[in-house]
PLY file of the C-alpha trace (Angstrom):
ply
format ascii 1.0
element vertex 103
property float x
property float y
property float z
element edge 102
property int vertex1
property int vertex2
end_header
58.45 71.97 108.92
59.94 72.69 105.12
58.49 71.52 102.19
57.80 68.15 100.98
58.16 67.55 97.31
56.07 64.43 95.52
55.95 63.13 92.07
52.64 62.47 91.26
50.28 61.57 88.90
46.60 62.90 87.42
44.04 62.04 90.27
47.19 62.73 92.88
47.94 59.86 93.87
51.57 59.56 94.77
54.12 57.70 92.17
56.91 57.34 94.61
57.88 57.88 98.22
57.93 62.00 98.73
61.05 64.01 99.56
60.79 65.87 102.75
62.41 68.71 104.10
61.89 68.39 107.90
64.75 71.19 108.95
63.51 73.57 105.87
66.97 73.85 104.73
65.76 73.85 101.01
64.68 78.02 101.92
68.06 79.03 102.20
68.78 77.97 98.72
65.60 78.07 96.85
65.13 81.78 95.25
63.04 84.63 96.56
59.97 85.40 94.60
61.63 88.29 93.11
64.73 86.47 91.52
63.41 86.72 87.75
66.81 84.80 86.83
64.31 81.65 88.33
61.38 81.92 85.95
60.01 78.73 87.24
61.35 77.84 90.52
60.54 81.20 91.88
57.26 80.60 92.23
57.57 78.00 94.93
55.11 79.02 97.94
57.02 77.78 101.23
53.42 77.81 102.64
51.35 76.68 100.41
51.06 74.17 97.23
52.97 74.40 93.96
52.35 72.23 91.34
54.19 71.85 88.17
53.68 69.57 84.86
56.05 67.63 83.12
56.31 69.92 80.29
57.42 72.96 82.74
59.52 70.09 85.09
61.79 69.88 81.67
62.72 73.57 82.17
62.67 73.40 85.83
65.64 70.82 86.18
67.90 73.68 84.46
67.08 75.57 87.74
67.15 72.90 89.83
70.81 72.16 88.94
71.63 75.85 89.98
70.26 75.29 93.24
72.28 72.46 93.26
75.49 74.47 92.90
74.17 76.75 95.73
73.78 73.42 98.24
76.38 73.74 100.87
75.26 71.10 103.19
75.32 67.58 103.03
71.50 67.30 104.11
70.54 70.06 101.34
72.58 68.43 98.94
70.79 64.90 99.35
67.45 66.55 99.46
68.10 68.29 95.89
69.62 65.27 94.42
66.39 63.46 95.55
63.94 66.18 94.26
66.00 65.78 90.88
65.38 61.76 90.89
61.90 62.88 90.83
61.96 65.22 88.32
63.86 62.64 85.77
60.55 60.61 86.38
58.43 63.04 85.60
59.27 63.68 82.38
59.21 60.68 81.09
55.42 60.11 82.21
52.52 62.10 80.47
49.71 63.31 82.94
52.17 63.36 85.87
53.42 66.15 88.43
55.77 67.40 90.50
54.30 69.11 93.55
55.61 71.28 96.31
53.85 71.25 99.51
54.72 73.91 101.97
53.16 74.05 105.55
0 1
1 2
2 3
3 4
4 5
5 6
6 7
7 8
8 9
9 10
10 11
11 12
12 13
13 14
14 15
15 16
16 17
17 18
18 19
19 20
20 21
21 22
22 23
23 24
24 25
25 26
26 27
27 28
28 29
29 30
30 31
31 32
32 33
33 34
34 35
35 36
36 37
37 38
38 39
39 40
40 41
41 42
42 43
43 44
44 45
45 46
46 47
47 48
48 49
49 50
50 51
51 52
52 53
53 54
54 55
55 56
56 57
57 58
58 59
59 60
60 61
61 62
62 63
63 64
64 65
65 66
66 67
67 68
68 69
69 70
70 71
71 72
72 73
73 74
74 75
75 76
76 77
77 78
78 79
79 80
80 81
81 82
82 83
83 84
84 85
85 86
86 87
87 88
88 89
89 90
90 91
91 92
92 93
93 94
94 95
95 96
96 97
97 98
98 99
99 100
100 101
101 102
């Protein structure tokens, strides 16, 4: 099981349907831990829970679009364009979050 990836708000209750990865494909494009050109997104914990705020989901979409570029599959590419939606709503809501839950 990959990540699933949720939009969120304050008490964590879930603002809209999560994006899953079932297949995990998102780890072959997400950065290691030791990619500092990622200042953000690098800290994603495939196995446990990430959380970000709306303020740090602002600079996080520049990543995300990188990892965009790096999508070679049609399934990876849908799941990052999904993640993305989510990220658009994020910002535009105080006290909300987007959260990455790895297994």
């Amino acid at each position: 099981m990959g990540l699933a990836i949720v939009w969120e708000g304050e008490l964590g209750n879930e603002l809209a349907p999560a994006v899953e990865d079932p297949g995990n494909v998102l780890r072959l494009i997400l950065p290691s831990e030791l990619d500092e050109s990622y200042p953000l997104l690098r800290y994603i914990d495939p196995y446990g829970s990430t959380t970000f705020n709306r303020i740090q989901v602002k600079e996080i979409r520049k990543e995300w679009a990188r990892i965009r570029d790096k999508a070679r599959s049609v399934e990876q590419r849908d799941i990052v364009d999904s993640v993305a939606r989510l990220m658009e709503m994020c910002v535009g809501e105080l006290h909300t979050y987007i959260r990455f839950i790895g297994d």
